[in-house]
C-alpha positions in Angstrom: 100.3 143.7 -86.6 99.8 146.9 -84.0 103.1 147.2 -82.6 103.2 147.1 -78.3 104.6 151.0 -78.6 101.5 152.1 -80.7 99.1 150.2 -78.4 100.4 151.8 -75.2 100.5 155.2 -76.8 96.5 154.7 -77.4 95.6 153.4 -73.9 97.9 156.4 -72.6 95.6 158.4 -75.0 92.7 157.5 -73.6 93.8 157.4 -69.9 94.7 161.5 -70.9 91.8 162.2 -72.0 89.8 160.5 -69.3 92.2 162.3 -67.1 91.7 165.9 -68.6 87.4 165.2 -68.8 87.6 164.0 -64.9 89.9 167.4 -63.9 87.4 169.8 -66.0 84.4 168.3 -64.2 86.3 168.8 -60.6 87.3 171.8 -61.2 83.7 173.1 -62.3 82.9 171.7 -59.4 85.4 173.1 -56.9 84.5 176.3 -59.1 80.8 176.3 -58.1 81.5 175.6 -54.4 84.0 178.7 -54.5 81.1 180.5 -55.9 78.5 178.9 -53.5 80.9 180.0 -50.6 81.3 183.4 -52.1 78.0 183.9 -52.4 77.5 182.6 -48.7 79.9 184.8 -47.8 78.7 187.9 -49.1 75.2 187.3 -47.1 77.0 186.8 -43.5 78.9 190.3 -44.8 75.1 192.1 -45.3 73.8 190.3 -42.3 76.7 191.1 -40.3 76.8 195.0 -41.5 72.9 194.9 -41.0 73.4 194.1 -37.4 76.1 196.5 -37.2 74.0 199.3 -38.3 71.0 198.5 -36.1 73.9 198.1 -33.1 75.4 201.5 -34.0 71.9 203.4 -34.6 70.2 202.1 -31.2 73.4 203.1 -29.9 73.9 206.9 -31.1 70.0 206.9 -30.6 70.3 205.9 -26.7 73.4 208.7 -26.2 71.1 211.1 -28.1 68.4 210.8 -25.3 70.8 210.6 -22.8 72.3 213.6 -23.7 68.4 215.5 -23.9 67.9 214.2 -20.4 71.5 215.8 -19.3 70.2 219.0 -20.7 67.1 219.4 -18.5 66.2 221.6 -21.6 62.2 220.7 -22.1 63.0 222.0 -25.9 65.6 219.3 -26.7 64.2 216.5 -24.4 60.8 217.1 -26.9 62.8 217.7 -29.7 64.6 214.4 -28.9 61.2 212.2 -28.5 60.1 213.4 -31.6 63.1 212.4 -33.5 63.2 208.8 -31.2 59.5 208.2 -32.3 59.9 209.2 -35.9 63.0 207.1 -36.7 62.7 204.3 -34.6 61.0 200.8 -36.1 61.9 198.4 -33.1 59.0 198.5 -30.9 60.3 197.3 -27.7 63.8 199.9 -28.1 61.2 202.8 -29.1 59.1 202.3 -25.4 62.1 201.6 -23.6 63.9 205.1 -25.2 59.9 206.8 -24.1 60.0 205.7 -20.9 63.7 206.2 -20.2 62.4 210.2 -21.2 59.2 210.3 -19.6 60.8 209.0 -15.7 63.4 211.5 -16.2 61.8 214.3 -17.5 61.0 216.9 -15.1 57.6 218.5 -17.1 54.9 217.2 -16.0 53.4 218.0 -20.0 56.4 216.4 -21.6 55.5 213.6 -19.2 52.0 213.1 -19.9 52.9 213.7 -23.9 55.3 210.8 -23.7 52.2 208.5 -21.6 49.8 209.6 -24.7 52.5 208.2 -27.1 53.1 205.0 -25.5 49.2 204.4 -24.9 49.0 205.1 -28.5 51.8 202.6 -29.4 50.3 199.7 -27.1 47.2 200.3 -28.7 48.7 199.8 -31.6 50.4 196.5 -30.9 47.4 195.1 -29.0 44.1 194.4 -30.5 45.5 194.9 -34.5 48.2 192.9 -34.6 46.1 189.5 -33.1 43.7 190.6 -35.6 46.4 190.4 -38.4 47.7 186.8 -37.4 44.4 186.0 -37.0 43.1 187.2 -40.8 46.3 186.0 -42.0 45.4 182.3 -40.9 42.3 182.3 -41.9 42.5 183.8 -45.3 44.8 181.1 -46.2 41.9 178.7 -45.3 39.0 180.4 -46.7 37.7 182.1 -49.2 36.8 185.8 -48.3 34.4 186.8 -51.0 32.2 183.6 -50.5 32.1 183.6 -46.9 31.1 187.4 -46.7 28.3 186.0 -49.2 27.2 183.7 -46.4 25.1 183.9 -43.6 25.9 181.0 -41.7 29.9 181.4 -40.8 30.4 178.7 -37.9 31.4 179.3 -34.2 34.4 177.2 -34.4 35.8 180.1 -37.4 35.5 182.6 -34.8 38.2 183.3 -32.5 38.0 184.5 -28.8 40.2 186.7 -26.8 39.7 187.3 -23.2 41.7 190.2 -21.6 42.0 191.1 -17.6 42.4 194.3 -16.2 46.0 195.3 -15.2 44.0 197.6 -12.3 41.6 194.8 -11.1 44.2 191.9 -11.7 43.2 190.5 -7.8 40.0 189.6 -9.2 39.8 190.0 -12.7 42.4 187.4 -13.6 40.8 184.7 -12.0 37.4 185.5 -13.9 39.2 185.8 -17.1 41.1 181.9 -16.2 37.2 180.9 -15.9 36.1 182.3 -18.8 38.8 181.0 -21.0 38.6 177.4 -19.4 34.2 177.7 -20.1 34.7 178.9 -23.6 36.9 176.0 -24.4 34.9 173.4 -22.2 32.3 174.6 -24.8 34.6 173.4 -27.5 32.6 175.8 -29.9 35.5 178.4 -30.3 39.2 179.0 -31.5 39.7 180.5 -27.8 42.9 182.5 -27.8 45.2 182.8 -24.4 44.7 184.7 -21.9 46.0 188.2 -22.2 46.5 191.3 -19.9 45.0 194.7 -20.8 47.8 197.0 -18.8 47.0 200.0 -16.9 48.3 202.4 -19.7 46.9 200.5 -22.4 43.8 200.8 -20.9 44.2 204.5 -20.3 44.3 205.2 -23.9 41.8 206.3 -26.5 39.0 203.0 -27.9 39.7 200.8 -24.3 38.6 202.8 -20.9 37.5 199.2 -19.8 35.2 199.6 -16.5 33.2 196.7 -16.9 33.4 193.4 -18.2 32.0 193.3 -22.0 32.1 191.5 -25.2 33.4 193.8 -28.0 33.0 192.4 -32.0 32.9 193.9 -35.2 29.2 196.6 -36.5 28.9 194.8 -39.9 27.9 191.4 -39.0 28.5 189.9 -42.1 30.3 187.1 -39.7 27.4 186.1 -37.2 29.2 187.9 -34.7 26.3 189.3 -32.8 24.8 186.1 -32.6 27.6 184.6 -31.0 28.6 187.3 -28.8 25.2 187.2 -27.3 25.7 183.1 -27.1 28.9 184.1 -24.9 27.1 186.3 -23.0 24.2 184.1 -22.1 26.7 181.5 -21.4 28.5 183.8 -18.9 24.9 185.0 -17.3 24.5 181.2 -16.5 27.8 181.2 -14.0 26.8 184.6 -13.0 28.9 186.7 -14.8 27.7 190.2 -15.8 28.7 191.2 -19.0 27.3 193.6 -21.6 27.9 193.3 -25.3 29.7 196.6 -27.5 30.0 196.4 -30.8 33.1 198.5 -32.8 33.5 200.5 -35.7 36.6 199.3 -36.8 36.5 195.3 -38.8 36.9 192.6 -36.6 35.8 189.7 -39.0 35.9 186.4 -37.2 37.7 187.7 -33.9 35.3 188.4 -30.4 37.5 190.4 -27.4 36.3 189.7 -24.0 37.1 192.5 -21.3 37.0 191.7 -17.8 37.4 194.3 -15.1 
């Protein structure tokens, strides 16, 4: 017969073991969250030095240009937009850092060097970068090879996007407000909102908007022409003049509308 002594030295056996199994797996566990939370932490450290960095750059870069409007020296205020547009990324800082230069400048060159850059920059940031949301969304959709195959892409693929004149804004933006609510009365279009074509922008080389027209891509792989000219005829029939350009850049899919 097991004697009481031996029994309770089994179950206290047991209960160890079961102890010792239960600690490892809590500990592996508390061991993974320590990790998890080390890991964590090390990405707020790079996110937080990131930020620091940026902080710190913008910073030296705005007492930089500060300084080279101090100087009143054309050399280092030039010398000091070169360096501004060559090693600055964020768009909005790099203008702001261009225009801080250009209204303080006192050469009228240096001024007018500064306008050409930012024209250049808006143009830039204008009509490519709807285009590259634009091919980005649709490429995901379709596929590129077939459809440049085909000869019938649909009007409700193509994507309208009407711009008003910064200079004729009195007028023009109330045309543009009727175009946009027409084109999507039609409901044959992805019709894009309404957008402003600034003075400056507008200014710069491949705009020089003086009249209202309907600019789309040469190759018309996409139909374009064909729709453009729909747009147009739709326009003519609330009596709205408007001629038809075509670009030499690709456009696939994507119709601007200028109104001046």
């Amino acid at each position: 017969m097991e004697k009481p002594l031996d029994s309770l030295s089994k179950v206290l056996g047991l209960v160890t073991v079961g102890l010792s199994i239960w600690i490892t797996i809590k500990t592996n566990q508390v061991d993974e969250k320590v990790k998890a939370i080390g890991e964590n932490q090390k990405i707020l450290e790079y996110v937080h030095d990131s930020l620091k960095f940026e902080r710190d750059f913008k910073t030296q870069i705005y007492a930089d240009v500060k300084d080279a409007i101090k100087s009143n020296n054309d050399q280092i205020q030039r010398a000091s937009k070169e360096y501004v547009i060559n090693m600055v990324s964020d768009q909005k800082f790099l203008e702001a850092m261009l225009s801080v230069l250009a209204v303080s400048s006192k050469s009228p060159e240096l001024k007018e060097e500064i306008k050409t850059n930012l024209v250049n920059q808006a143009i830039n940031q204008t009509e490519d970068s709807a285009l590259v949301q634009h091919l980005a969304l649709k490429t995901k959709h379709l596929n590129l090879k077939n459809l440049q195959a085909s000869a019938n892409v649909s009007a409700d693929l193509i994507d309208i996007e009407v711009f008003y004149c910064e200079e004729t804004h009195a007028t023009s933006k109330q045309k543009a407000e009727k175009i946009v609510a027409l084109l999507k009365a039609s409901k044959k279009f992805n019709v894009r909102p309404l957008r402003i074509l600034s003075e400056i922008k507008n200014a710069g080389t491949g705009y020089n908007i003086k009249s209202n027209v309907i600019r789309y891509t040469a190759n018309d792989s996409y139909n374009e022409t064909r729709y453009a000219l729909e747009i147009q005829k739709m326009l003519a029939a609330e009596n709205i003049d408007i001629t038809t350009l075509t670009v030499d850049y690709p456009t696939p899919w994507y119709l601007s509308v200028f109104i001046y």
